[in-house]
TORKOL-4160 file (C-alpha; in steps of 0.2 Angstrom, whole numbers, padded with zeros to 4 digits, m for minus):
275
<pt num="1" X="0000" Y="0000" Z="0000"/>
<pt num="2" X="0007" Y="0016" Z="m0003"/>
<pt num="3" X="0004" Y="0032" Z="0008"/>
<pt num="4" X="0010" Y="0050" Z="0006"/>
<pt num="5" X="0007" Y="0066" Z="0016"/>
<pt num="6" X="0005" Y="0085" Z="0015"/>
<pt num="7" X="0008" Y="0097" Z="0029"/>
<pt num="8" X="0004" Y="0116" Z="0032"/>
<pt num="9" X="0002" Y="0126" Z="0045"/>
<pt num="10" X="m0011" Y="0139" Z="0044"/>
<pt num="11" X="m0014" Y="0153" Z="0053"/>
<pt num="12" X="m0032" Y="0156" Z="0060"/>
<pt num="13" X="m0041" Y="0145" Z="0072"/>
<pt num="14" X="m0040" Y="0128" Z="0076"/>
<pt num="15" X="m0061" Y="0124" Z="0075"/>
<pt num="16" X="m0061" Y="0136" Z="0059"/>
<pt num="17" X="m0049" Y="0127" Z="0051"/>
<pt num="18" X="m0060" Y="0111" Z="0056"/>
<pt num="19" X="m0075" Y="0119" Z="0048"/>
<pt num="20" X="m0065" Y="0121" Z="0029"/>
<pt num="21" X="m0060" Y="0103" Z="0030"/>
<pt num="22" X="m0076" Y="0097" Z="0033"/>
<pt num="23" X="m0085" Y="0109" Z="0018"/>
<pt num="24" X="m0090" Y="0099" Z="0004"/>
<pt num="25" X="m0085" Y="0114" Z="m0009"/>
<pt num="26" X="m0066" Y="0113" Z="m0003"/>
<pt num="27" X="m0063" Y="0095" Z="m0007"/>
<pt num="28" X="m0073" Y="0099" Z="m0025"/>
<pt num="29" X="m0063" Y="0113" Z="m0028"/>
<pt num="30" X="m0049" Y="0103" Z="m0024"/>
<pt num="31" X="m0051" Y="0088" Z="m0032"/>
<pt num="32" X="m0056" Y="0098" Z="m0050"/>
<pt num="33" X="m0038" Y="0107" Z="m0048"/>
<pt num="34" X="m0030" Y="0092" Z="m0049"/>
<pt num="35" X="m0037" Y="0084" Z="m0063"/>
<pt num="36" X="m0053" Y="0076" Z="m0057"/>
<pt num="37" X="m0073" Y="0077" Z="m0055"/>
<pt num="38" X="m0079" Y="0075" Z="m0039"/>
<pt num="39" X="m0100" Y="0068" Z="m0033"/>
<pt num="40" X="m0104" Y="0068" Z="m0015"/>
<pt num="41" X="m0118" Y="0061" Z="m0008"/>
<pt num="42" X="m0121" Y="0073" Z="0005"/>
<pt num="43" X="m0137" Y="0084" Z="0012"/>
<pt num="44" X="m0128" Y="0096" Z="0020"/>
<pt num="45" X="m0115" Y="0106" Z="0013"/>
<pt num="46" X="m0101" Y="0101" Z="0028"/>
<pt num="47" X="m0097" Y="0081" Z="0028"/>
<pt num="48" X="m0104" Y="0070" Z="0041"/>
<pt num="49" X="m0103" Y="0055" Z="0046"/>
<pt num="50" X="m0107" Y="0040" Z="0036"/>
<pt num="51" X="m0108" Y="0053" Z="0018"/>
<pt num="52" X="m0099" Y="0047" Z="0004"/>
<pt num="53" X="m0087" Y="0055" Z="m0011"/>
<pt num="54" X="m0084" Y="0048" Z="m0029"/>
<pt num="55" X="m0066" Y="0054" Z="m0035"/>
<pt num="56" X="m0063" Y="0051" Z="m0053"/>
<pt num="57" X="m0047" Y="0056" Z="m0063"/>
<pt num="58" X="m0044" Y="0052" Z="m0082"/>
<pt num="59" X="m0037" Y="0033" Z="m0084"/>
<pt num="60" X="m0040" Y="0028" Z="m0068"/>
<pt num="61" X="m0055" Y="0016" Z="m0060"/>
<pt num="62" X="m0066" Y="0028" Z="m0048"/>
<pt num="63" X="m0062" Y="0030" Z="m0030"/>
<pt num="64" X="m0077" Y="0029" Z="m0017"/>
<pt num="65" X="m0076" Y="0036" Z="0000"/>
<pt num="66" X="m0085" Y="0037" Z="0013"/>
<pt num="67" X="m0082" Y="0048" Z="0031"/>
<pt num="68" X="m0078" Y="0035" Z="0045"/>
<pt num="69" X="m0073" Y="0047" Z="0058"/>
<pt num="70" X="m0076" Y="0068" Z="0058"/>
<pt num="71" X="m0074" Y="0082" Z="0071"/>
<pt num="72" X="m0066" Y="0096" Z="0079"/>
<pt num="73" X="m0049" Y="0088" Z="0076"/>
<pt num="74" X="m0051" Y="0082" Z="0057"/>
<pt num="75" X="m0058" Y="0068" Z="0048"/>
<pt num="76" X="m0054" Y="0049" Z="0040"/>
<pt num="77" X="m0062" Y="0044" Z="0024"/>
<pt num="78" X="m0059" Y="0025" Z="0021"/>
<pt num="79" X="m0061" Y="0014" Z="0003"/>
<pt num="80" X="m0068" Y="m0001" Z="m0001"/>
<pt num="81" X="m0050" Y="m0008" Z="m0002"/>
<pt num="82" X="m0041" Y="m0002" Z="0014"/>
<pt num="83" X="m0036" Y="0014" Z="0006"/>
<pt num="84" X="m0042" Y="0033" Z="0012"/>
<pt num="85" X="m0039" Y="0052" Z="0018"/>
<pt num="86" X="m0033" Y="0057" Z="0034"/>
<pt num="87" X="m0033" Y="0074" Z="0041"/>
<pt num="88" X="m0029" Y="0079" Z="0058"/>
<pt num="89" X="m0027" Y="0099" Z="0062"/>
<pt num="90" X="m0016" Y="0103" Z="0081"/>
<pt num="91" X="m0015" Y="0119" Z="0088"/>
<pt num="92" X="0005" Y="0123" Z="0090"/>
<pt num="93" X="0003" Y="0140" Z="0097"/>
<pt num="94" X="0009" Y="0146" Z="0081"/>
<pt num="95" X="m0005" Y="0141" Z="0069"/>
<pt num="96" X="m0015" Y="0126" Z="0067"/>
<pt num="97" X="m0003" Y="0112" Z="0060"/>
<pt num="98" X="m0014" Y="0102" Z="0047"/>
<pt num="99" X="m0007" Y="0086" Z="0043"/>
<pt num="100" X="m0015" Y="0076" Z="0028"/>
<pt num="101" X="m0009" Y="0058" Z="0024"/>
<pt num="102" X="m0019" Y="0047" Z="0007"/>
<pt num="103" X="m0017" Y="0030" Z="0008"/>
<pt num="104" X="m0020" Y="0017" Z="m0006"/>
<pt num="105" X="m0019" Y="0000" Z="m0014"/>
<pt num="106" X="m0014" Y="0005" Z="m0033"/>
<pt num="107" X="m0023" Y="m0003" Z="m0047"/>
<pt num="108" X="m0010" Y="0000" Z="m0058"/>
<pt num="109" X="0003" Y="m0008" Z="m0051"/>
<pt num="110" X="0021" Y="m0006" Z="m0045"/>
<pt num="111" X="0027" Y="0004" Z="m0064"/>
<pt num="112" X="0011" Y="0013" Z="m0063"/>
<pt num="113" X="0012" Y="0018" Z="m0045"/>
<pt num="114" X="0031" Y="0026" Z="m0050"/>
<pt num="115" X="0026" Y="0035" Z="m0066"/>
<pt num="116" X="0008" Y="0041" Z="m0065"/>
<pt num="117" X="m0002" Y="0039" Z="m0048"/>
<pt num="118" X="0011" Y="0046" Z="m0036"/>
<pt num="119" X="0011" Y="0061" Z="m0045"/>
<pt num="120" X="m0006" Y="0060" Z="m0045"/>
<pt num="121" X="m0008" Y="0061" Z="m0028"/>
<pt num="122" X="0004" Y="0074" Z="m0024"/>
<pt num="123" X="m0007" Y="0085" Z="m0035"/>
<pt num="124" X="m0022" Y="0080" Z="m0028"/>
<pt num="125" X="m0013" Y="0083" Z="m0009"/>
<pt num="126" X="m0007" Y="0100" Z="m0012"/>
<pt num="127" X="m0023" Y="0107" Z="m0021"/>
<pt num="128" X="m0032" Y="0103" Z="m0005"/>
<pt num="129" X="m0018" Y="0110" Z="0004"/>
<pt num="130" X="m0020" Y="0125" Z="m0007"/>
<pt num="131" X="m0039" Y="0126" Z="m0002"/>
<pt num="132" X="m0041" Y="0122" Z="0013"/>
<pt num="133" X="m0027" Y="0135" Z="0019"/>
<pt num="134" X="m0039" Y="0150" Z="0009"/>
<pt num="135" X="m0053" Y="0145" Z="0016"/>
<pt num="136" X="m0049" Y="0144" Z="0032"/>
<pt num="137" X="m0040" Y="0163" Z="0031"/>
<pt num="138" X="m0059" Y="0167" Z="0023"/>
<pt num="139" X="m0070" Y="0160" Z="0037"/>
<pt num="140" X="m0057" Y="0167" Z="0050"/>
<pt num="141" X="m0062" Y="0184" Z="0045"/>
<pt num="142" X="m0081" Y="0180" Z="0043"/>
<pt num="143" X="m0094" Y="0189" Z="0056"/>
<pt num="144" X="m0096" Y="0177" Z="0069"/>
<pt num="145" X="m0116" Y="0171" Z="0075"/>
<pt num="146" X="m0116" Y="0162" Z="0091"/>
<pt num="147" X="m0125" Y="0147" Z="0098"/>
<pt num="148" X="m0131" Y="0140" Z="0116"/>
<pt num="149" X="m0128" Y="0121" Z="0120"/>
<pt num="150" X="m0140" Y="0121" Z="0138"/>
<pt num="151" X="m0142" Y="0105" Z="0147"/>
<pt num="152" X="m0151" Y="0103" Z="0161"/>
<pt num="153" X="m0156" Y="0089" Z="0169"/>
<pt num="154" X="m0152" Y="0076" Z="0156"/>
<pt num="155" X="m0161" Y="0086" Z="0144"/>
<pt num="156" X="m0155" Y="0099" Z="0130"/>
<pt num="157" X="m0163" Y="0116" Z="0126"/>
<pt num="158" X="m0169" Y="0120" Z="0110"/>
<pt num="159" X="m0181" Y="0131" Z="0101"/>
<pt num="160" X="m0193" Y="0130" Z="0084"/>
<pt num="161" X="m0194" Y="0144" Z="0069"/>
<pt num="162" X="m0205" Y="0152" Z="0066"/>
<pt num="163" X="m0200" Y="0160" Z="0053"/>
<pt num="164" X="m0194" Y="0164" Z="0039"/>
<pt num="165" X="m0205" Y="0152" Z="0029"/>
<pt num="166" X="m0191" Y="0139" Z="0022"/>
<pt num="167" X="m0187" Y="0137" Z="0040"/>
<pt num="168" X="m0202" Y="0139" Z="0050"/>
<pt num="169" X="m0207" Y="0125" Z="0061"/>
<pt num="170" X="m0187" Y="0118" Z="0061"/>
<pt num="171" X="m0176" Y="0116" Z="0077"/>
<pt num="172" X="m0162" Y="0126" Z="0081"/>
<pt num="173" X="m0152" Y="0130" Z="0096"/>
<pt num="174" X="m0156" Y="0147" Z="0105"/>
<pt num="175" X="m0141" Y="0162" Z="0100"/>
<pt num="176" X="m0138" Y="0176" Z="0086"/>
<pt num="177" X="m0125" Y="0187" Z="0077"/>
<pt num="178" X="m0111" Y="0196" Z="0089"/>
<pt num="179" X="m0113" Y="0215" Z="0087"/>
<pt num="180" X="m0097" Y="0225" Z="0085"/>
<pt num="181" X="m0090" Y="0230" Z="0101"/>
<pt num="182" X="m0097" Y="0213" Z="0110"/>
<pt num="183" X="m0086" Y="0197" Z="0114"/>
<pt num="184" X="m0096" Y="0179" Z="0109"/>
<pt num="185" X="m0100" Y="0178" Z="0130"/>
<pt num="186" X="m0109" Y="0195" Z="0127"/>
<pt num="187" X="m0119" Y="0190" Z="0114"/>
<pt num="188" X="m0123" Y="0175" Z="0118"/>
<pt num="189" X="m0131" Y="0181" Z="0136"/>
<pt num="190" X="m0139" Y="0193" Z="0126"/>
<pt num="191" X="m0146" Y="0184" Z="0115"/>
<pt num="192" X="m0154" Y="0170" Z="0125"/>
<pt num="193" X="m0161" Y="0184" Z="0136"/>
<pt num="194" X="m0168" Y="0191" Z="0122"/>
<pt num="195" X="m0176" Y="0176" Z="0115"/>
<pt num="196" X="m0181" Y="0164" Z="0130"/>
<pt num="197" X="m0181" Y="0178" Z="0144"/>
<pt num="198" X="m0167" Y="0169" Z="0152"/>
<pt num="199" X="m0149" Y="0172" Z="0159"/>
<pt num="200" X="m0135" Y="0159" Z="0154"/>
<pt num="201" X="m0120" Y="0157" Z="0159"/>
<pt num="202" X="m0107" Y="0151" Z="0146"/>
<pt num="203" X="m0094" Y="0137" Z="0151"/>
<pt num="204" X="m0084" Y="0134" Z="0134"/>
<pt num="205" X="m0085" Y="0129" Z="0114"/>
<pt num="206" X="m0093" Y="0114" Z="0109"/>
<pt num="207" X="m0089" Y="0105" Z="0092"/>
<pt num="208" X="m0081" Y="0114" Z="0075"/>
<pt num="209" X="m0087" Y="0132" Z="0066"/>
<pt num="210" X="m0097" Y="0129" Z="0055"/>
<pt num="211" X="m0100" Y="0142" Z="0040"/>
<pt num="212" X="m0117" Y="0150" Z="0038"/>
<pt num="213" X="m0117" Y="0155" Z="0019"/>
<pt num="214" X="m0120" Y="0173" Z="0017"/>
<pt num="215" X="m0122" Y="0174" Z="0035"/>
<pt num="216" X="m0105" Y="0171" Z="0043"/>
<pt num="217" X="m0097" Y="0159" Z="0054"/>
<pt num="218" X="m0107" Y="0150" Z="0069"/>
<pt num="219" X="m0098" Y="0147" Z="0085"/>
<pt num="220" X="m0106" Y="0134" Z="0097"/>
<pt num="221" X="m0104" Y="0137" Z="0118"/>
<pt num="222" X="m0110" Y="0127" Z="0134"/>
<pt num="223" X="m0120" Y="0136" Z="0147"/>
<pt num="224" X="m0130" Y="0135" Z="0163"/>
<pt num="225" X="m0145" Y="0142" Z="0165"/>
<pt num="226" X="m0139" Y="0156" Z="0178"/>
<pt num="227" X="m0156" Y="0152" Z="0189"/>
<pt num="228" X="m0162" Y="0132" Z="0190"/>
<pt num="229" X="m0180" Y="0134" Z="0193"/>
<pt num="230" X="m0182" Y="0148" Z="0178"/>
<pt num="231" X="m0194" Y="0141" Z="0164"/>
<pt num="232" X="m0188" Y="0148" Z="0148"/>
<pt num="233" X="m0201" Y="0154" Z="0135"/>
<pt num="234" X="m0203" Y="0156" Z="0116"/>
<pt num="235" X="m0203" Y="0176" Z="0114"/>
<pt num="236" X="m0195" Y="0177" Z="0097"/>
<pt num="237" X="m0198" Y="0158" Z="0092"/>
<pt num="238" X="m0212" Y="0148" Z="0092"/>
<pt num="239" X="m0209" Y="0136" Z="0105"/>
<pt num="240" X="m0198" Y="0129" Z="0116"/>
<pt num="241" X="m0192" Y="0112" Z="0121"/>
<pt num="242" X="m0180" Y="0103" Z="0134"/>
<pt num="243" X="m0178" Y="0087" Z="0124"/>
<pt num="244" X="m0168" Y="0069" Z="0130"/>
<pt num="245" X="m0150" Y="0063" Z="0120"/>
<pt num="246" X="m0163" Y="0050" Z="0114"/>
<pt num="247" X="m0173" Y="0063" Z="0102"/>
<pt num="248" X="m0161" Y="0074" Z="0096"/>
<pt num="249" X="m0154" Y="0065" Z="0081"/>
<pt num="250" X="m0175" Y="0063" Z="0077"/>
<pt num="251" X="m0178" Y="0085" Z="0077"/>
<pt num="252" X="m0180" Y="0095" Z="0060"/>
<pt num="253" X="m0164" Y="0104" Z="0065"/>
<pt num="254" X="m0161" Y="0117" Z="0052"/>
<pt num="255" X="m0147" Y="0112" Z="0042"/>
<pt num="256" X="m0131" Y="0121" Z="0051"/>
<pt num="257" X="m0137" Y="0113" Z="0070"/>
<pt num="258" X="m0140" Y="0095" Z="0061"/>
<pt num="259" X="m0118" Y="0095" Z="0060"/>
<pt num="260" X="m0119" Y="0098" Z="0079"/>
<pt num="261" X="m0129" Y="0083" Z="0085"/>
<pt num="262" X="m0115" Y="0071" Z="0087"/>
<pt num="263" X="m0109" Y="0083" Z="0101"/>
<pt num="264" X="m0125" Y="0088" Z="0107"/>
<pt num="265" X="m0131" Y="0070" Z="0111"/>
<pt num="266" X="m0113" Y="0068" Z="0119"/>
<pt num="267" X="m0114" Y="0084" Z="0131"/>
<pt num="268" X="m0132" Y="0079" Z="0135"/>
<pt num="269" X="m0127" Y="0061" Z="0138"/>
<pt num="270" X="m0111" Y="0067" Z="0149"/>
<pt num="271" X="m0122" Y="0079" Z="0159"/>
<pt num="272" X="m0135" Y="0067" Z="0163"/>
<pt num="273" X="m0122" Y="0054" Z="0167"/>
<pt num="274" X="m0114" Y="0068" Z="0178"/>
<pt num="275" X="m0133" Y="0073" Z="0187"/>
């Protein structure tokens, strides 16, 4: 099996880099710059567990993919034949180290393997190198929209649209844009007061960026509820819900919280196990 890998080290942060690994549009753009056609079979537009790529390049046998592991830290996508991607992104302290190895079993053998698909797949690592690296530098300087992960016993709070239209009736988690002159705690106080009449009290991030197209970058927190016997209340949304680990993956979440759900059924779990 042969392997090969890529190395950059970017400077913006560590989750943000995580979000432009995980967009679908970054490994298309990558893939078509090296020579290739890309399908994904996807429904959002950042990769999730269990979605699948189909890399094909002039002469060669497609490649299918599909994400066996994803979050804050990177992702793995494996082949049918023991082959794959692997990205991990560390924080250094002087910008996020991604570190990108492609493993695979070549089908044209060892001749091949020296004249043609080793340069393919230096290609193919540095054009996602490439993007990845510009994308990131992009979303790092996007406006940032926070997000409120609230448990309480064993149960998760979370609010319906109502509206606009195209998302009225979906499930989101409480939060909003960060105005100039605010910190993301700021906002996120604020807005959880504004919207469920409520006073949080944030504790830390939870899960990768995730981009909000035309919108701007969302940034997840933990929080408290600053008193425990407060009921919160739909003033801007049309309901609000405390609902079990068990439910969540089953919500219409609109589709940026959907990404979250892996860490939101593992904070609720992790609380409740805790209570």
């Amino acid at each position: 099996m042969g392997v090969l890998r890529s190395t950059v080290l970017i400077d913006a942060p560590v989750r943000t880099v995580a979000a432009a690994l995980r967009e679908v549009t970054t490994w298309g753009q990558a893939v078509a710059a090296a020579g290739g056609r890309l399908q994904v079979n996807a429904e959002g537009a950042l990769l999730v567990l269990g979605d699948e790529l189909k890399c094909a390049f002039p002469l060669l046998p497609a490649q299918r993919l599909r994400v066996d592991h994803v979050d804050e830290h990177g992702l793995s996508l494996v082949t049918d034949n023991g082959g794959g991607v692997t990205v991990r992104v560390a924080d250094t302290g002087g910008g996020v180290l991604v570190t990108e190895s492609l493993s695979w079993n070549n089908p044209l053998g060892k001749l091949g393997d020296l004249l043609m698909f080793r340069r393919l797949v230096l290609r193919l690592l540095a054009a996602h190198r490439t993007q990845v690296e510009l994308r990131s530098l992009e979303l790092a300087a996007a406006k940032i929209v926070v997000a409120a992960a609230v448990v309480r016993e064993g149960k998760l709070l979370v609010q319906q649209r109502s509206y606009p239209m195209s998302l009225a009736g979906k499930w989101e988690l409480p939060g909003g844009r960060v105005e100039p002159g605010e910190t993301e705690v700021e906002a996120l106080v604020r807005e959880c007061h504004e919207e469920m009449g409520v006073v949080v009290r944030p504790l830390g991030r939870l899960g990768p960026d995730i981009p909000l197209p035309g919108v701007g970058l969302l940034r997840t927190h933990t929080a408290w509820l600053d008193a425990a016997d407060v009921q919160p209340r739909a003033v801007e949304h049309r309901a609000v819900r405390w609902v079990a680990a068990a439910h969540l993956a089953g919500l219409d979440w609109v589709a940026a919280d959907r990404v979250l759900v892996p860490a939101l059924v593992a904070l609720t779990e992790q609380v409740s196990a805790d209570q």
